[in-house]
C-alpha positions as CSV (number, residue, x, y, z in Angstrom):
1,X,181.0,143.0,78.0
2,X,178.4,145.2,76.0
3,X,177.0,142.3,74.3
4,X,176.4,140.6,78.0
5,X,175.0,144.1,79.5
6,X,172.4,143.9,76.3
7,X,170.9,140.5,77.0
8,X,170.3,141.4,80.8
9,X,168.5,144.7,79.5
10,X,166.6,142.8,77.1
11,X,165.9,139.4,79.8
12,X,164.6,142.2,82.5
13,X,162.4,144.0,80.0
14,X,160.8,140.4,79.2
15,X,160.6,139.4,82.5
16,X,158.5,142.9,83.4
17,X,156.8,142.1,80.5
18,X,155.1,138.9,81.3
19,X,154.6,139.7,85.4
20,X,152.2,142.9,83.6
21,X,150.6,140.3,81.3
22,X,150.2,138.1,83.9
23,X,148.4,141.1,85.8
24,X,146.3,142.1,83.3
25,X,144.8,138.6,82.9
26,X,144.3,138.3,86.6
27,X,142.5,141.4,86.9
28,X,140.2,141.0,83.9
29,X,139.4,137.4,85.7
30,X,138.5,139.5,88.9
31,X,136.2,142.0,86.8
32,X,134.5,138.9,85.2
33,X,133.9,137.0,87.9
34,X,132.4,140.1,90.0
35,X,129.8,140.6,87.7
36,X,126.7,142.2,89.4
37,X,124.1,140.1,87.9
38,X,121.5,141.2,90.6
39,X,121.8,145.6,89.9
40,X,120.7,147.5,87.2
41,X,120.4,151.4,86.9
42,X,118.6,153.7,84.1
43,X,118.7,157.2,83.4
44,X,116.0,159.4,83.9
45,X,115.3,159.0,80.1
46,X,115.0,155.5,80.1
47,X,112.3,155.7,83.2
48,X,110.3,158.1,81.7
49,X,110.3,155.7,78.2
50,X,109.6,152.6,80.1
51,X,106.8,154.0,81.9
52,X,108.0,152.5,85.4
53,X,105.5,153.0,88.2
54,X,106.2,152.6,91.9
55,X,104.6,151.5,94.3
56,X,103.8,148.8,97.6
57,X,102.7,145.3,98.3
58,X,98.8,145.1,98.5
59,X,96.1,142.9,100.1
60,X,93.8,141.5,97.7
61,X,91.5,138.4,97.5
62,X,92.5,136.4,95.2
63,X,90.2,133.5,93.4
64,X,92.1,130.8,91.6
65,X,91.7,127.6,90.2
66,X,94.2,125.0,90.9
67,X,94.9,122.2,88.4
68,X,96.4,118.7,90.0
69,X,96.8,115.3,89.3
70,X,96.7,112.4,90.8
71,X,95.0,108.7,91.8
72,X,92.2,107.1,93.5
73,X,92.9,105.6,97.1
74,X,91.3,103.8,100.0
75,X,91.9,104.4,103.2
76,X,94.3,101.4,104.9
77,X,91.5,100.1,106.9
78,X,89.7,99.5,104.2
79,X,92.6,97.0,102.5
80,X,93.6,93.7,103.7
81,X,96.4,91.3,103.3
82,X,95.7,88.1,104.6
83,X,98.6,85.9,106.0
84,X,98.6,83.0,108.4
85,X,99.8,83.1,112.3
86,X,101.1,79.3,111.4
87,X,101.8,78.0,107.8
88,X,100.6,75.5,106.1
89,X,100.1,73.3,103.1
90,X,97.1,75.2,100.7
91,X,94.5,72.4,100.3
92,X,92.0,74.6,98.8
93,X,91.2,78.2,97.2
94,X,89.2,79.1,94.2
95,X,89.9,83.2,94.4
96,X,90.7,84.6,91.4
97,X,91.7,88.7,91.2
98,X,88.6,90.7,91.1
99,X,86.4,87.8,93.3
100,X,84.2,89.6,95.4
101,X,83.7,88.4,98.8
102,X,81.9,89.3,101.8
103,X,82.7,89.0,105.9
104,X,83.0,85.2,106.8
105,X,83.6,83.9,103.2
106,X,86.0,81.1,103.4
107,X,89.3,82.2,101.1
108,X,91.2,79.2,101.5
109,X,92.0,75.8,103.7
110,X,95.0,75.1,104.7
111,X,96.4,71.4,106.2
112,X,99.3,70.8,109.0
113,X,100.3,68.4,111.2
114,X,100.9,71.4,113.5
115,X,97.5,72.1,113.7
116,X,96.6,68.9,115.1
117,X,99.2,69.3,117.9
118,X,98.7,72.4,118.8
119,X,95.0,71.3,119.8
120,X,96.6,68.1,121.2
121,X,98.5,70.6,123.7
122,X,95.5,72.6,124.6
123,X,93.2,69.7,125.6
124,X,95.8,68.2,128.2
125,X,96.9,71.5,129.1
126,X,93.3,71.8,129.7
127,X,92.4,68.9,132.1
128,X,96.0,68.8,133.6
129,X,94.6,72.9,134.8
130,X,91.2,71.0,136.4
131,X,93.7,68.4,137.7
132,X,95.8,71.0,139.6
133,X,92.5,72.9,140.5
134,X,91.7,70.1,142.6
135,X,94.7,69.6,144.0
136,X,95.0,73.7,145.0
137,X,91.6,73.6,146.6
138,X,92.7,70.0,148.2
139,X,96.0,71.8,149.9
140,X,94.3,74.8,151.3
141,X,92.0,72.6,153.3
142,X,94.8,70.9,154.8
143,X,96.6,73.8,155.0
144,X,93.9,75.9,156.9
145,X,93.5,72.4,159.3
146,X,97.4,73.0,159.7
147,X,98.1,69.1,158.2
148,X,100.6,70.0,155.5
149,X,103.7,72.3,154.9
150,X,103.2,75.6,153.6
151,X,105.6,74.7,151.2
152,X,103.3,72.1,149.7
153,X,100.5,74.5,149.5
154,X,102.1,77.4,147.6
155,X,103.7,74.5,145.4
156,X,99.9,73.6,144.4
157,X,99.1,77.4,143.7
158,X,102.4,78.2,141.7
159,X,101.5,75.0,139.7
160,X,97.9,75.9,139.1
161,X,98.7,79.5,138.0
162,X,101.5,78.4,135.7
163,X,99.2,75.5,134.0
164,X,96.4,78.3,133.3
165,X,98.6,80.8,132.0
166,X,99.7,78.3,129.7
167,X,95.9,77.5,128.7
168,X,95.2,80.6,128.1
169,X,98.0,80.9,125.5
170,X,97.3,77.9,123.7
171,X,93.7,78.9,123.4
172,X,94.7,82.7,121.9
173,X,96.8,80.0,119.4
174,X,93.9,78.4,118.9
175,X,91.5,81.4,117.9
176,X,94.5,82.9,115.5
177,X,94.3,80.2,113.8
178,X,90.0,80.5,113.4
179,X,89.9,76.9,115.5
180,X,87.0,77.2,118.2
181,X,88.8,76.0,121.4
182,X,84.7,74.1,122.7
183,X,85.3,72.3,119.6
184,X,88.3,70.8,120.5
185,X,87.6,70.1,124.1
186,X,84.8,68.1,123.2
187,X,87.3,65.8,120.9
188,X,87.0,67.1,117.3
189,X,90.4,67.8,116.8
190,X,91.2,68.7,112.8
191,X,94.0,68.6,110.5
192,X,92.8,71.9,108.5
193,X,91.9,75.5,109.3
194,X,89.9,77.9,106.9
195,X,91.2,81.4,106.1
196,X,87.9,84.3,106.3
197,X,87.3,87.3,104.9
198,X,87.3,89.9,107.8
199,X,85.7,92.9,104.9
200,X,83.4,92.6,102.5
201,X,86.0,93.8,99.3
202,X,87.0,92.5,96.4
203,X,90.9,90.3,95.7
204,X,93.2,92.1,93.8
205,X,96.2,90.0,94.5
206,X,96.1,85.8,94.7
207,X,99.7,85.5,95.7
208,X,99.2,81.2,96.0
209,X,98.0,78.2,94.4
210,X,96.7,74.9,96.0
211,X,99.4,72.7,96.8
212,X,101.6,75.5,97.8
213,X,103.4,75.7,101.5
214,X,103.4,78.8,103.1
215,X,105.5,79.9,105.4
216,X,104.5,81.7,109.0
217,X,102.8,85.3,108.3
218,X,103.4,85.0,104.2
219,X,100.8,86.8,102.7
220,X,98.4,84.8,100.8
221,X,95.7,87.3,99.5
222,X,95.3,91.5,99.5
223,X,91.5,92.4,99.5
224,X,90.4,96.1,98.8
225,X,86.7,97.4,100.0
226,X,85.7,100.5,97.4
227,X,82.5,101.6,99.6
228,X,85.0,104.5,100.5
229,X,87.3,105.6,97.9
230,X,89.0,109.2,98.0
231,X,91.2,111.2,96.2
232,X,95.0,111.8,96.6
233,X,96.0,114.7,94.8
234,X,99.9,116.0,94.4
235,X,99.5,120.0,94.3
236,X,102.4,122.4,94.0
237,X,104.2,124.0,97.0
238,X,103.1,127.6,96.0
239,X,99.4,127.0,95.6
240,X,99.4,125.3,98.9
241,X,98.7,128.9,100.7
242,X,95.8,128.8,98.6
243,X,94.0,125.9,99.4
244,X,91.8,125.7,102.9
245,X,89.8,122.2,104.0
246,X,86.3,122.0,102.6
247,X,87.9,123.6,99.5
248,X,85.6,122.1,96.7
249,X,87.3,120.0,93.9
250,X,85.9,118.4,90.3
251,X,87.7,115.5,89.0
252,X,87.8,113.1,86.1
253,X,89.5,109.5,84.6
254,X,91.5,109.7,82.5
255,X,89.5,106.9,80.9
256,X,86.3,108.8,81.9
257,X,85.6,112.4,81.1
258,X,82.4,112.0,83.8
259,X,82.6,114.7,86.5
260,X,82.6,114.2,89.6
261,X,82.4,116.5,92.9
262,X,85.0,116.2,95.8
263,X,85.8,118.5,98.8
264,X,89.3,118.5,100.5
265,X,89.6,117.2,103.7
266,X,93.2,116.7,105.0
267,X,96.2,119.0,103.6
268,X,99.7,117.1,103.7
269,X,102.3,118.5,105.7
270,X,105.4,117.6,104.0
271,X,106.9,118.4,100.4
272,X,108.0,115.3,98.5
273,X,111.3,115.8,96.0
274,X,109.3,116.6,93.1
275,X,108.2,119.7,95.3
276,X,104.5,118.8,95.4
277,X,102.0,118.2,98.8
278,X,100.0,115.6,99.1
279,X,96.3,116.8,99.7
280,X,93.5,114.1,100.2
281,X,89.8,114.6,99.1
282,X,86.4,113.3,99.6
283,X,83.9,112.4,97.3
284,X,80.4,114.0,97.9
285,X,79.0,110.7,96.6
286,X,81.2,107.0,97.1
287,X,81.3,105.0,93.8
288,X,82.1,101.5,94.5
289,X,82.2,100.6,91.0
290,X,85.5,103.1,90.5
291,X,88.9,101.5,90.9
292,X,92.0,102.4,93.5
293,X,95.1,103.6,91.5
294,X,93.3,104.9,88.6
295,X,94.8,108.4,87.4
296,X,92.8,111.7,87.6
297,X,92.5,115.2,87.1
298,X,91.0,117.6,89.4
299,X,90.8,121.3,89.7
300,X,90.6,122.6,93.0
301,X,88.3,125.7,93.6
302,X,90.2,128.0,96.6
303,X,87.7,130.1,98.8
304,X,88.6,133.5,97.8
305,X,91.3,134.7,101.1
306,X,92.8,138.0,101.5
307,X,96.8,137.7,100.9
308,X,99.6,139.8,99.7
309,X,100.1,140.6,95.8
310,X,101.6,142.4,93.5
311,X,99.9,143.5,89.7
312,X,101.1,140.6,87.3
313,X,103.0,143.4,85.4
314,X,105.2,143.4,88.4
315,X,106.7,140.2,87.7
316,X,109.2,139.1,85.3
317,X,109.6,135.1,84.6
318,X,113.5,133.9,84.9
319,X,114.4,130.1,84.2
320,X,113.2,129.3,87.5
321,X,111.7,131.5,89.0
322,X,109.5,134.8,89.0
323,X,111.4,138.4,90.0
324,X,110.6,141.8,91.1
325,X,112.6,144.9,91.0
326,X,113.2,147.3,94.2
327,X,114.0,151.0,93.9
328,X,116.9,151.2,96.4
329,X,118.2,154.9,95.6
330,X,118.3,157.9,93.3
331,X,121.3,159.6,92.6
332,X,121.8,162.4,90.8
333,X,124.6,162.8,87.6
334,X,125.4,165.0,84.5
335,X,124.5,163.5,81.5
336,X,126.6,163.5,78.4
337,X,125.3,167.3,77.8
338,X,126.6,167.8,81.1
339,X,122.7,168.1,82.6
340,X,122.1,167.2,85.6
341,X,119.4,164.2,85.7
342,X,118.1,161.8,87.8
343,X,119.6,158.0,87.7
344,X,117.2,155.2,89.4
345,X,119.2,152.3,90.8
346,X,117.1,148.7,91.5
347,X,117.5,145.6,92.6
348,X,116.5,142.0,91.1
349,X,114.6,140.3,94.1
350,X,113.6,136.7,93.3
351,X,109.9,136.1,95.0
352,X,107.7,133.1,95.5
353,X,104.4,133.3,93.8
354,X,101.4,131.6,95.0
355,X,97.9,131.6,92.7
356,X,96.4,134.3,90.5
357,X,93.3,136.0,89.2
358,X,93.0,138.2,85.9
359,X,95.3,141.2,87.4
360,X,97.1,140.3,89.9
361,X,99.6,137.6,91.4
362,X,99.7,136.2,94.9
363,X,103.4,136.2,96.5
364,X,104.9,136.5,100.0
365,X,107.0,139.1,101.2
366,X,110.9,138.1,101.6
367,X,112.7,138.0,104.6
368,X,115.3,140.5,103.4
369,X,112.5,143.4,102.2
370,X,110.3,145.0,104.3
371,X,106.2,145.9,103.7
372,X,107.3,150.1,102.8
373,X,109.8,148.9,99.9
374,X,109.1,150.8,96.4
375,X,108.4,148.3,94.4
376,X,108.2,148.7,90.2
377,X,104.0,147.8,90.0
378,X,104.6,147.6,86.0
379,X,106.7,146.8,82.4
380,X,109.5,144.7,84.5
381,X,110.3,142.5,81.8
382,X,112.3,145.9,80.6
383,X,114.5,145.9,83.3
384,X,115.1,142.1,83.1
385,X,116.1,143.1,80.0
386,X,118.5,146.1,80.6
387,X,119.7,143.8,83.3
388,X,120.3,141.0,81.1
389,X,122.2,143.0,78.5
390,X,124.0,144.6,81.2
391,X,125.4,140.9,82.1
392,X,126.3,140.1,78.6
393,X,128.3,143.6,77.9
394,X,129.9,142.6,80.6
């Protein structure tokens, strides 16, 4: 009976034991988890030894050059793709990529039966419309002598309005596809039709051969005039606050160190996934001899503009992002002399930066501070530090 007293004793004891383990390693998960990675606090010692100064945001012009890459563009009414309204076999073309042409130039002549009826039906469609003219006119003047039914007079108009309706469709047909609708009413009707140049460019895609069919609005050729070519430049979020139209710009090749001058004229208004805005510039002087798509580099030259900042010394860089540090209170403890002495508590504010000068760093205020906080103006990289240790003690 002892014995079986013993072993309950000792079962309880182990049972106790492991719900307190159990406990312990719960709690210590808790404290680990609730680390304050974001609050730090120094003695008055450590302030002093740092050098901390305090202050508030300021309004400062700042002058910056902004670096950017990017391509040569043209504008899209100055490209062309050239397709057909009706296809047809290609019976001729000569182009080759990097022809230049000029407005009217014949690109290519293409052959199909269709052609030839599709002339066919606007010729009778034609005469059958002076026909029923005739006929119109003819009814009326029976009409107005009261001779025939009104029935067979608005017949004669519904027939003639239909018939030049159609007509007029088959002639539109006609002048898609570059056939001169005189030509064919005075009996030359033709098997072929001849694709023009509507710019005066140059081909940078021949997308068929002779002998090829192609099919209804296939795209045969893609023409490209460089009389006006710009530049579209991809420019980081934060130094868009910086950059104002009329802006100047330099740029260069990459396969040509020549510089060149360029303003900006349009500012995009949406972020792409790689977090840059498109911004699109003009050249002082057009070079028709440079190429669309080649790569560049340009450096855009912001007029100076008043904004907020904060001295560079303010800032400390994280992985991501820059961060500045808030006094939110003082308090007052003993030390381990049992002195009383000031303790400074802060708070790690991440901040969006926007441009620079020698001294100081453009940035805008956050939502969550307000334009009276005490901000450290200097040495923050120290506190990044304490704070930084702080998180790894713990």
């Amino acid at each position: 009976m002892k014995k079986n007293i013993n072993k309950l004793i000792l079962a309880a004891v182990l049972i106790v034991f492991t719900q307190c383990k159990q406990t312990n390693t719960a709690e210590e998960k808790t404290s680990t988890s609730s680390v304050d990675t974001n609050h730090l606090s120094i003695n008055e010692a450590q302030f002093k030894e740092a050098g901390i100064e305090l202050g508030t945001w300021t309004t400062r012009s700042i002058s910056s050059t902004i670096k950017a890459n990017g391509k040569l563009d043209v504008p899209p009414q100055n490209m062309l793709s050239i397709s057909v309204p009706l296809g047809g076999l290609v019976k001729q073309t000569t182009l080759l990529q990097g022809t230049h042409v000029k407005v009217g130039d014949v690109l290519a002549v293409l052959e199909n039966s269709e052609y030839i009826k599709l002339q066919q039906e606007y010729a009778e469609a034609y005469h059958q419309l002076i026909y029923l003219e005739s006929e119109k006119n003819r009814q009326g003047e029976l009409q107005a002598a009261q001779i025939n039914a009104t029935k067979t007079y608005q017949k004669s108009v519904a027939d003639y309005d239909m018939m030049k309706v159609r007509v007029e469709a088959l002639k539109q047909q006609l002048l898609l596809l570059g056939i001169s609708p005189k030509t064919v009413l005075d009996g030359k009707i033709s098997s072929t039709i001849s694709l023009r140049s509507s710019i005066d460019g140059y081909v940078t895609k021949v997308l068929v051969n002779k002998g090829k069919f192609v099919q209804t609005n296939e795209v045969l050729f893609e023409l490209v005039d460089t009389r006006h070519t710009h530049c579209e430049l991809q420019v980081f979020e934060q130094d868009i606050p910086l950059i104002q139209l009329n802006d100047k710009v330099e740029f260069s090749l990459t396969s040509d160190a020549t510089k060149r001058k360029a303003s900006v004229h349009l500012i995009g208004k949406e972020i792409n996934s790689d977090r840059t805005v498109q911004v699109h510039c003009h050249m002082d002087k057009e070079d028709p001899s440079l190429l669309p798509g080649s790569y560049i580099t340009a450096y855009i030259y912001p007029t100076s503009k008043s904004t907020t900042a904060l001295p560079k010394a303010a800032f400390a860089m994280g992985e991501q992002t820059y961060y500045i540090y808030i006094l939110e209170s003082i308090s007052t403890q003993k030390n381990e002399k049992g002195i009383n002495e000031n303790r400074y508590h802060f708070l790690q504010v991440p901040i969006r930066t926007f441009g620079s000068d020698d001294q100081f760093m453009a940035c805008s205020i956050p939502n969550t501070l307000s334009s009276t906080s005490k901000i450290v103006l200097n040495n923050a990289h120290i506190l990044r530090a304490v704070l930084l240790n702080k998180t790894q003690a713990e």
